[in-house]
C-alpha positions in Angstrom: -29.8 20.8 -72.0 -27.1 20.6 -69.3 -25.2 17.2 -68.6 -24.1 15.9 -65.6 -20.5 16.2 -66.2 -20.7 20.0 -67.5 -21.6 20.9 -63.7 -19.0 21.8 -61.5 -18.8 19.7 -58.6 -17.4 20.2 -55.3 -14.7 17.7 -53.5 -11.7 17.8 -51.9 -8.2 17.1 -53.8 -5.9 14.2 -53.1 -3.7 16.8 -51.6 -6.1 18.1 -49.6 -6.9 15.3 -47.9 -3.4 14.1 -47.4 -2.8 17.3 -45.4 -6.0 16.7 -43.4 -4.4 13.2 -42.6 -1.1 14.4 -41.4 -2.6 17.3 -38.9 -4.9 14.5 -37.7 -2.1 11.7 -37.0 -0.3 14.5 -35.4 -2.5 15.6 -33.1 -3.5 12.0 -32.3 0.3 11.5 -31.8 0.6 14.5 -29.1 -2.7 13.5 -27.2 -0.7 10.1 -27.1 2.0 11.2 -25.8 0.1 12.8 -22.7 -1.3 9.7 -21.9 1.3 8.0 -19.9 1.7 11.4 -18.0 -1.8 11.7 -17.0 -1.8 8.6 -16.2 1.5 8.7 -13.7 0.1 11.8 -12.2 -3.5 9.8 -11.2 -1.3 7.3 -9.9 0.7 9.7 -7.5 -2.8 11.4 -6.5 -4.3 8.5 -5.3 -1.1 6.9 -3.5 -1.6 10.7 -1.6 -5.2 10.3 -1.4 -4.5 6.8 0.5 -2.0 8.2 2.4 -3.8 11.2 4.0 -6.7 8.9 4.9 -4.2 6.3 6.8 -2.8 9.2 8.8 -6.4 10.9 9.3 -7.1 7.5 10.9 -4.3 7.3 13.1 -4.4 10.8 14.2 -8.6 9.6 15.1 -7.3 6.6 16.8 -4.4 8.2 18.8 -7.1 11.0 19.7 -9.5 9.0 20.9 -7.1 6.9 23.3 -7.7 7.2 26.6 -5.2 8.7 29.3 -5.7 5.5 31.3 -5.1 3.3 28.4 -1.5 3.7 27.0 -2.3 1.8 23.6 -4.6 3.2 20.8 -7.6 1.0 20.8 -7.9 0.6 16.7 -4.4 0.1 15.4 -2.3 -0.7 18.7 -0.1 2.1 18.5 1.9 3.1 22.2 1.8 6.1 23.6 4.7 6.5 25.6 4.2 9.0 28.7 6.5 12.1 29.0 9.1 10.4 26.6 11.0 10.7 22.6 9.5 7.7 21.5 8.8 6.8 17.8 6.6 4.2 17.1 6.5 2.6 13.7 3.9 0.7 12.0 3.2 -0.9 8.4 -0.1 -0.9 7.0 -1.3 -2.8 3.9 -3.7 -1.5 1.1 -6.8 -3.2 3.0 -6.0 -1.4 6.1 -4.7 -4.3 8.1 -1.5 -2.5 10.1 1.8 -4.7 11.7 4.6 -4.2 13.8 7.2 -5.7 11.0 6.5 -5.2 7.2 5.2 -8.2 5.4 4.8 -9.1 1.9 1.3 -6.7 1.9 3.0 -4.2 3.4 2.2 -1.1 1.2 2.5 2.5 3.6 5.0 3.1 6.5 3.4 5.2 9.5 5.7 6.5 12.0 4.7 8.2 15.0 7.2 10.0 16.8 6.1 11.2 20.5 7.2 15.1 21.5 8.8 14.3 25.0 7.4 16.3 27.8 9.5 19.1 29.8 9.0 17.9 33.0 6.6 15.9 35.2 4.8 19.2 35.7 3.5 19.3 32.5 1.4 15.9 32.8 -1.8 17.6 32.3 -0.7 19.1 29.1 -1.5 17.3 25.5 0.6 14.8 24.1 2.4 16.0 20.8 3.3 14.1 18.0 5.2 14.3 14.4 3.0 11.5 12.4 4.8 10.8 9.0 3.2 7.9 6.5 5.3 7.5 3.8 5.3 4.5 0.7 6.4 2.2 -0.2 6.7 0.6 3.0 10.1 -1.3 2.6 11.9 2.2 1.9 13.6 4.2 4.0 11.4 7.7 4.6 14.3 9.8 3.2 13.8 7.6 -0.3 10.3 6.7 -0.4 8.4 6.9 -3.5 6.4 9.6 -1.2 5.4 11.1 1.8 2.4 12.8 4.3 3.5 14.5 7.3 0.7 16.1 10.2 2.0 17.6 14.1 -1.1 16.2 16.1 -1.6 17.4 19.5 -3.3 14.5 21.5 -5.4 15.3 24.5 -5.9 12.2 26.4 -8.7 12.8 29.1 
């Protein structure tokens, strides 16, 4: 008659699991250490994301001026005829845009107008560098970030 105790049974060693332990803590301690990366890099996508939305919408709003009107209808923006001008505007995270950056002031949009060769020209589209850039109180040269489009406006 066989006993309980004269079977072999099968577990795992003190050692064993100690290993198992460490190789587990490490990898734990490497998926960690991605974490504040990952997160950074969500951050920058969706300051980008934000950004290239803002300056699809002014590029919309200075498209769908009219060559009668001289001021975009949405966000107020100026187009100057035939000259250099650069027009600059702050916009908060809502949307809601300024001539002067307030204490919401979260993206920098600056428009600067192509001038125009000559009066001769006045049928042809109106050209434009538009640069959004963040944050707003920063100089473009040292923001955080920036988007950049050449739009060519045609104002009938």
């Amino acid at each position: 008659m066989k006993t309980p105790h004269s079977s072999l049974s099968a577990a795992f060693s003190l050692v064993e699991v100690t290993f198992a332990l460490g190789i587990c803590a490490f990898c734990l301690l490497a998926v960690y250490g991605l974490l504040p990366a990952g997160f950074k890099n969500s951050q920058v996508a969706s300051e980008e994301t934000a950004a290239a939305n803002l300056l699809t919408l002014v590029a919309v709003d200075l498209r769908e001026t009219p060559r009668t009107s001289g001021i975009s209808s949405f966000f107020g923006i100026p187009i100057p005829p035939g000259s250099g001008a650069t027009v600059v505007r702050y916009f908060s995270e809502a949307g809601r845009s300024s001539d002067a950056p307030v204490a919401d002031s979260r993206y920098r949009v600056a428009v600067s107008f192509l001038p125009s060769r000559s009066a001769a020209y006045t049928k042809l589209a109106t050209l434009a560098n538009v640069l959004v850039s963040w944050p707003a109180q920063a100089a473009p040269a040292e923001a955080a970030g920036r988007v950049r489009t050449f739009i060519a406006v045609d104002r009938n």
